[in-house]
C-alpha positions as CSV (number, residue, x, y, z in Angstrom):
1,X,159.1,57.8,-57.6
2,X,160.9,57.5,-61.0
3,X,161.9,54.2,-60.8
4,X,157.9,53.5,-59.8
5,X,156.4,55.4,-62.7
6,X,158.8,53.9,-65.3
7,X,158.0,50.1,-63.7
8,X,154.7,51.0,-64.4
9,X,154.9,51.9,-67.8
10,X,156.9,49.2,-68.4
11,X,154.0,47.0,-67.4
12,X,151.2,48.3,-68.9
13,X,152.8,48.3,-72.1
14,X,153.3,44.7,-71.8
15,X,149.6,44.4,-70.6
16,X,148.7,46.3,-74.0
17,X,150.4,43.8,-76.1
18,X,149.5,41.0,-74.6
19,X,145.7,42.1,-74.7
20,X,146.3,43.4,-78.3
21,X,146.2,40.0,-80.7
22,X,143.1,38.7,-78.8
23,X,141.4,41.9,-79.1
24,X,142.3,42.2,-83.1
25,X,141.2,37.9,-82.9
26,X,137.6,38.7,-81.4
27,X,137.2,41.8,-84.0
28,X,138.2,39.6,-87.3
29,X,136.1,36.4,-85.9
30,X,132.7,39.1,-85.4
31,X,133.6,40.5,-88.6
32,X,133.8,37.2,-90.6
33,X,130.8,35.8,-88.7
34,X,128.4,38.7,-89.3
35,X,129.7,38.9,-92.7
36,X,129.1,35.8,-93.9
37,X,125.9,35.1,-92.0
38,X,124.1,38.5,-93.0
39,X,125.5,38.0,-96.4
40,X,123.7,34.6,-96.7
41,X,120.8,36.3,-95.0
42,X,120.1,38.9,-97.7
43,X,120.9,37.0,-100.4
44,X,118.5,34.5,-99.6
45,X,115.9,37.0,-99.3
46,X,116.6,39.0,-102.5
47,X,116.7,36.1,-104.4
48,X,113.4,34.4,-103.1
49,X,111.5,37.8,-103.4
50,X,112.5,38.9,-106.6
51,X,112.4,35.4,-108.4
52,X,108.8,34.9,-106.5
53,X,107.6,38.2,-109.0
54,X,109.5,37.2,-111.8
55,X,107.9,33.8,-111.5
56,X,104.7,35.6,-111.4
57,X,104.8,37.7,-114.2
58,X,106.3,34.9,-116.3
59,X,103.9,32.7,-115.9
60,X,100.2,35.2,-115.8
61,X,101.6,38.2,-117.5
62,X,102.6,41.2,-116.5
63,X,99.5,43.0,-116.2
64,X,98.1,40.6,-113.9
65,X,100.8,40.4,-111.4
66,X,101.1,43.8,-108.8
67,X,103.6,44.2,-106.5
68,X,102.3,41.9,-104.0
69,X,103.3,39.1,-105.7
70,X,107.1,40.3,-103.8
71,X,105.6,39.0,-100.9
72,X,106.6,41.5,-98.8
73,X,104.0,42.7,-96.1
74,X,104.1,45.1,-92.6
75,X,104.5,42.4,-90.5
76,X,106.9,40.5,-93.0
77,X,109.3,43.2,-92.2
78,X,108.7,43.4,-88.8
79,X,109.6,40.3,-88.2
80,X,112.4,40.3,-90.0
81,X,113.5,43.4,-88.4
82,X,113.1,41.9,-85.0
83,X,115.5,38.7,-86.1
84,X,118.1,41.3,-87.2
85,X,117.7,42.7,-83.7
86,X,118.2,39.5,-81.9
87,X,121.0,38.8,-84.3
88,X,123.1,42.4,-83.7
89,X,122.2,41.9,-79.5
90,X,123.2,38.1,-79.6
91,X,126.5,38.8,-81.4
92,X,127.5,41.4,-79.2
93,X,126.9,39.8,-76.0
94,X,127.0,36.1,-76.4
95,X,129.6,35.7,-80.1
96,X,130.3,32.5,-79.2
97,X,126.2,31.5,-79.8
98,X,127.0,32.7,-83.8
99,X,129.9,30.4,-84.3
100,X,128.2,26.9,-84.2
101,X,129.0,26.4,-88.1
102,X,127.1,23.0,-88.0
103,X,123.7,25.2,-86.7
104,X,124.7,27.6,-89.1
105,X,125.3,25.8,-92.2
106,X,122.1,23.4,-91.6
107,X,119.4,26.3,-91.6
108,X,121.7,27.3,-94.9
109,X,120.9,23.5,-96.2
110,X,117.3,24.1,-95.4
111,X,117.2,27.7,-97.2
112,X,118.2,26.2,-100.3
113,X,116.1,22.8,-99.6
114,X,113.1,25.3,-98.9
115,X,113.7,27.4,-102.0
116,X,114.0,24.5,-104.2
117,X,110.5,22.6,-103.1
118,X,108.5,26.1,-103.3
119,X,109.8,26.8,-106.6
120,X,109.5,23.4,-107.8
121,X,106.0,23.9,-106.8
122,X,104.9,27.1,-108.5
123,X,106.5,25.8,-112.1
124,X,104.7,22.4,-111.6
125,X,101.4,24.2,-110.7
126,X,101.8,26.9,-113.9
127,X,98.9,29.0,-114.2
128,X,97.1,27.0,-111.0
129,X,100.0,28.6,-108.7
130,X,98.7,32.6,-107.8
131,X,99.6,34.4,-104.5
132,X,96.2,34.7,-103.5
133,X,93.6,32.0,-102.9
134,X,91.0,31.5,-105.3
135,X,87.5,32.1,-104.3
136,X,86.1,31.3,-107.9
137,X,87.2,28.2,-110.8
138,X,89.0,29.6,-113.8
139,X,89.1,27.7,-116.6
140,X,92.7,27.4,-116.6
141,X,92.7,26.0,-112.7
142,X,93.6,22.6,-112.5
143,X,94.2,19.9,-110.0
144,X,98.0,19.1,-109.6
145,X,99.2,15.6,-108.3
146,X,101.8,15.5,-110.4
147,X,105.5,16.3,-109.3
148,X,106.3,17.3,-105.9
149,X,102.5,17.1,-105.6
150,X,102.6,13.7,-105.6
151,X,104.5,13.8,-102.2
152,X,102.5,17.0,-100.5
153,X,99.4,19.0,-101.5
154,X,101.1,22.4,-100.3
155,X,104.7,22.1,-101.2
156,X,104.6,25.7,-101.4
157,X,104.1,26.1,-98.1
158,X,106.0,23.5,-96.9
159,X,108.6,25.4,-99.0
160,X,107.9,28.7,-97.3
161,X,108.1,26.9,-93.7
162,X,111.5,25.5,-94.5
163,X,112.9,28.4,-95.9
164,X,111.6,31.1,-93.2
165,X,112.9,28.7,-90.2
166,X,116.4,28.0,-91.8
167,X,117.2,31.6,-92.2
168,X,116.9,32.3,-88.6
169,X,119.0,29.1,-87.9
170,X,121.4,30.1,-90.6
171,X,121.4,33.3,-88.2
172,X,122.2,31.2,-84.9
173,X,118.8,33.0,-83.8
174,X,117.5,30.5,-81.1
175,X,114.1,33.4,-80.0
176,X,113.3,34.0,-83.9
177,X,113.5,30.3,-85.0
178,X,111.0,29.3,-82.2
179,X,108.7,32.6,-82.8
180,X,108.7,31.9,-86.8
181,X,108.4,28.6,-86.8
182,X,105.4,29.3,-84.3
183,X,103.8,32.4,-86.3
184,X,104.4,30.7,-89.9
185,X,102.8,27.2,-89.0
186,X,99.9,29.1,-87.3
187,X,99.5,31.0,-90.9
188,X,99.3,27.9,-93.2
189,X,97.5,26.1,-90.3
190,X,94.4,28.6,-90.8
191,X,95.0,29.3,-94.9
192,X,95.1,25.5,-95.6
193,X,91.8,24.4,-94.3
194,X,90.4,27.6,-96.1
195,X,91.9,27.1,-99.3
196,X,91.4,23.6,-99.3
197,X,87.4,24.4,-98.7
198,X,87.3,25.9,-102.6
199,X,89.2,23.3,-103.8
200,X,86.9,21.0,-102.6
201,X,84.4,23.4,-104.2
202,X,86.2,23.1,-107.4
203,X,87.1,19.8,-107.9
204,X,84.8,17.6,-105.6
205,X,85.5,13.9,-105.1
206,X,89.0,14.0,-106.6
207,X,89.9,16.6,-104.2
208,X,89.3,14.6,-101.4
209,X,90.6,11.5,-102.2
210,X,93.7,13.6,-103.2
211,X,93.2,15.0,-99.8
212,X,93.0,11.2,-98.6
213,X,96.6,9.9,-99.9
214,X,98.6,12.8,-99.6
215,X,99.7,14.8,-96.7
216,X,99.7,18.6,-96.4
217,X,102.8,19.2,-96.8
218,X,102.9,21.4,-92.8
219,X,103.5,19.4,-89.7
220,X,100.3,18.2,-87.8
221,X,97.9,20.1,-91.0
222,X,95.4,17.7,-92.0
């Protein structure tokens, strides 16, 4: 019985070591994978928020900007929430889904692509750029077709679209990039025919040739 018990000590110590590197391998890989893809997560949102309301108040003053202008809503945060979910359930049952670098690193490329054409958008615009539609012609609101104008007639929300879809690729999220590419095209899809009735309002016949030559700027949006 002694020569048993020791036999069997001496194999599950060897079973321990053997099981011991790929255990410490799996923990680094999660750690480095959740790391850097949550890190890229939140500083993509941080920055887009913040700069979105100091955009605002640089360019309308501060006492006509409020705290919307963060762009932050209930079901903004819900959402996001939801992704974060997926994420933390994907990772620990299916970590080999998160480590497709080349998934990863292009919804990263399309973050920073996104970023770039929405901001590009609101410094073109100036004063003609606000958060909230327009129901009545300011002085100050002009057409645009200048810039990235001259490309799409809603690069910010082409901008948006980009950005909100390449996070949850960036995340290796297959659910939340096929629910947000769904719910965000379905938003601009019902603002843009809205907005674009004022602006027709507003600026009449060069509206809609504007309208004519350029494309929306959101897949299969008039």
């Amino acid at each position: 019985m002694s020569c048993l018990k020791h036999l069997w000590e001496d194999v599950a110590t060897q079973l321990s070591v053997l099981q011991m590197p790929s255990f410490l391998s799996f923990a680094e890989t999660l750690s480095y994978t959740a790391c850097r893809q949550l890190s890229q997560m939140f500083l993509a949102i941080t920055f887009f928020h913040s700069s979105e309301y100091i955009l605002a108040i640089a360019i309308h003053g501060r006492s006509n900007v409020t705290l919307k202008s963060f762009l932050i809503s209930k079901n903004y945060l819900f959402a996001m929430i939801l992704s974060l979910l997926e994420y933390f359930l994907e990772i620990v049952l299916f970590p080999g889904l998160k480590e497709h670098w080349w998934i990863s690193d292009t919804g990263l490329a399309m973050v920073v692509i996104g970023e770039i054409i929405r901001k590009l958008a609101i410094i073109t615009a100036g004063q003609a750029f606000t958060h909230v539609i327009k129901v009545y012609h300011e002085e100050h609101h002009q057409l645009i077709t200048h810039g990235v104008y001259r490309f799409v007639r809603h690069p910010g929300y082409s901008g948006f679209l980009i950005w909100s879809v390449g996070i949850q690729i960036m995340l290796c999220n297959p659910i939340s990039t096929i629910a947000f590419a769904i719910v965000v095209w379905q938003f601009f899809a019902e603002r843009i025919p809205y907005e674009e009735y004022f602006l027709k309002q507003f600026f009449g016949s060069d509206y809609e040739d504007y309208a004519l030559r350029v494309p929306s700027g959101v897949p299969f949006v008039k």
